[in-house]
N, C-alpha and C positions, 0 to 999 in steps of 0.2 A: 549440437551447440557446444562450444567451447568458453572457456575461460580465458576473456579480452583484457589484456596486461594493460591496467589503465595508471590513474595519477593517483596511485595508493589506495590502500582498503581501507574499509568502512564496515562498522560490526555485521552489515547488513551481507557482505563478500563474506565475512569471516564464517558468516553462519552458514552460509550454502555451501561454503567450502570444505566446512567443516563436517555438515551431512552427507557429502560426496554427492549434490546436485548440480546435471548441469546448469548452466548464467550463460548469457552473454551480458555484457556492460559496455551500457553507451550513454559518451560523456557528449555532451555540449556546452556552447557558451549562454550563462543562463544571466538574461538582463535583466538588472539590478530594482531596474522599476516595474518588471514584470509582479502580478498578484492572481494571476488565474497562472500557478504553477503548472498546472496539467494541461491545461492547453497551448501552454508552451513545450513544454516537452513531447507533444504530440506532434506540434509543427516544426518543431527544430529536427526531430527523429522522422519525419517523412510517413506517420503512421497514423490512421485512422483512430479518431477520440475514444473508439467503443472499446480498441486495446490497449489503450494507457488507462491504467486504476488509483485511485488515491487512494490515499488511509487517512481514515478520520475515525478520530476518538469522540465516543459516546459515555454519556454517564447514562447506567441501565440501573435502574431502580439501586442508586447507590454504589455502584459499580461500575470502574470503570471497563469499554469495551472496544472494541476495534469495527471496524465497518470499511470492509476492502470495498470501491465502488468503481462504475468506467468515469471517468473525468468530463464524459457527455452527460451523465444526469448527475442526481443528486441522492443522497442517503435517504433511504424512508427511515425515520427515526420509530415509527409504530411497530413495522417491518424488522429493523433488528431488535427491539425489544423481544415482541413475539418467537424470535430462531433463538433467542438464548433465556429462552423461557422468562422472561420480565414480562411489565407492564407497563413502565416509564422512561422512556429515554432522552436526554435533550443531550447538543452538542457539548462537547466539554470544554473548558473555558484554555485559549490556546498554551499560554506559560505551563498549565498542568500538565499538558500532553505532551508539551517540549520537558519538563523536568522528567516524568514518567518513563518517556519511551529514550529521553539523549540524544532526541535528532531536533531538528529549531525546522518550525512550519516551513511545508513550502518542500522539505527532505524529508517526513517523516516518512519512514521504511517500515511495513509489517515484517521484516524482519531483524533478526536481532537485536532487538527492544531491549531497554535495561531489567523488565521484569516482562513474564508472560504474560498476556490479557489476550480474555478470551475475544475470538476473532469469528468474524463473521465472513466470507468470500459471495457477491455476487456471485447468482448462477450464470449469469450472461458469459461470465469470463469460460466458462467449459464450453463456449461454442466456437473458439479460438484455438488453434495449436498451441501459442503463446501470448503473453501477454505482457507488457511493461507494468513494473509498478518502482516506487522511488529506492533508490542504492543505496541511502541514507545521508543526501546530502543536493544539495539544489544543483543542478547540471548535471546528474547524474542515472541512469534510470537500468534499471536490471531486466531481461527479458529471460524470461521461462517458461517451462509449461501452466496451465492453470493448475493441475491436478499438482506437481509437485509444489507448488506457493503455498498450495492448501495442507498437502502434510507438512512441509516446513514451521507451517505459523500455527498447526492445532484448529485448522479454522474446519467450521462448519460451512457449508455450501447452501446456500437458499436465496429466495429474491428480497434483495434488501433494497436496491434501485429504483430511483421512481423517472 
């Protein structure tokens, strides 16, 4: 995989670029009235739901956390408490997770974040060569390997997916 000269970077390129991992990046046009962001980028990209991932922030007993998930289910909120050793996680309310991470719903990227939070990677994504997850910005969507996403973001690998 190579690095696809798109309509400028986004902290999320800068980070993989900056690790020396391969990306590909593939942009689309992303409708304005669209709200199931991942299911749109799975059908605009011609790719099966279980390979396009979201990132959604959790508050884990206090803490906020990352929860990479495929865009077909949903975050076990019990499930990532449990892999980052908590007891309580509920979803984190959205303006926080746009100030936090510097991407606005919809584009939040596990990479490149404005601070690190600890991250959780679905196991499902390892039964993929590659996987999309967001570039850091809506129309946008980065493909890699699973195993590299996971060194890139610090994440741990477990079944977080329901």
């Amino acid at each position: 995989m190579g690095k696809k000269a798109g309509s400028g970077s986004t902290p999320a390129i800068a980070a993989l670029t900056q690790l020396g991992i391969a990306f590909t990046a593939h942009s689309y046009t992303h409708d304005a009235a669209a709200t199931d962001f991942g299911g749109e980028a799975a059908a605009a990209l011609g790719v099966a739901e279980e390979r396009v991932f979201k990132t959604l922030l959790a508050d884990v007993d206090g803490t906020l956390a990352v929860g990479i998930v495929p865009v077909s289910g949903m975050l076990g909120l019990k499930a990532l408490a449990a892999a980052l050793g908590g007891k309580r996680a509920a979803m984190a309310d959205p303006a926080l997770a746009e100030r936090r991470t510097g991407y606005v719903v919809g584009g939040i990227s596990p990479l490149g974040q404005r601070s690190r939070l600890r991250t959780v990677l679905d196991a499902s994504a390892l039964a993929h060569g590659t996987v999309f997850v967001s570039g850091g910005r809506r129309g946008l969507s980065l493909e890699l390997a699973p195993a590299e996403l996971a060194a890139a973001t610090g994440a741990t690998i477990a079944e977080i997916g329901r």
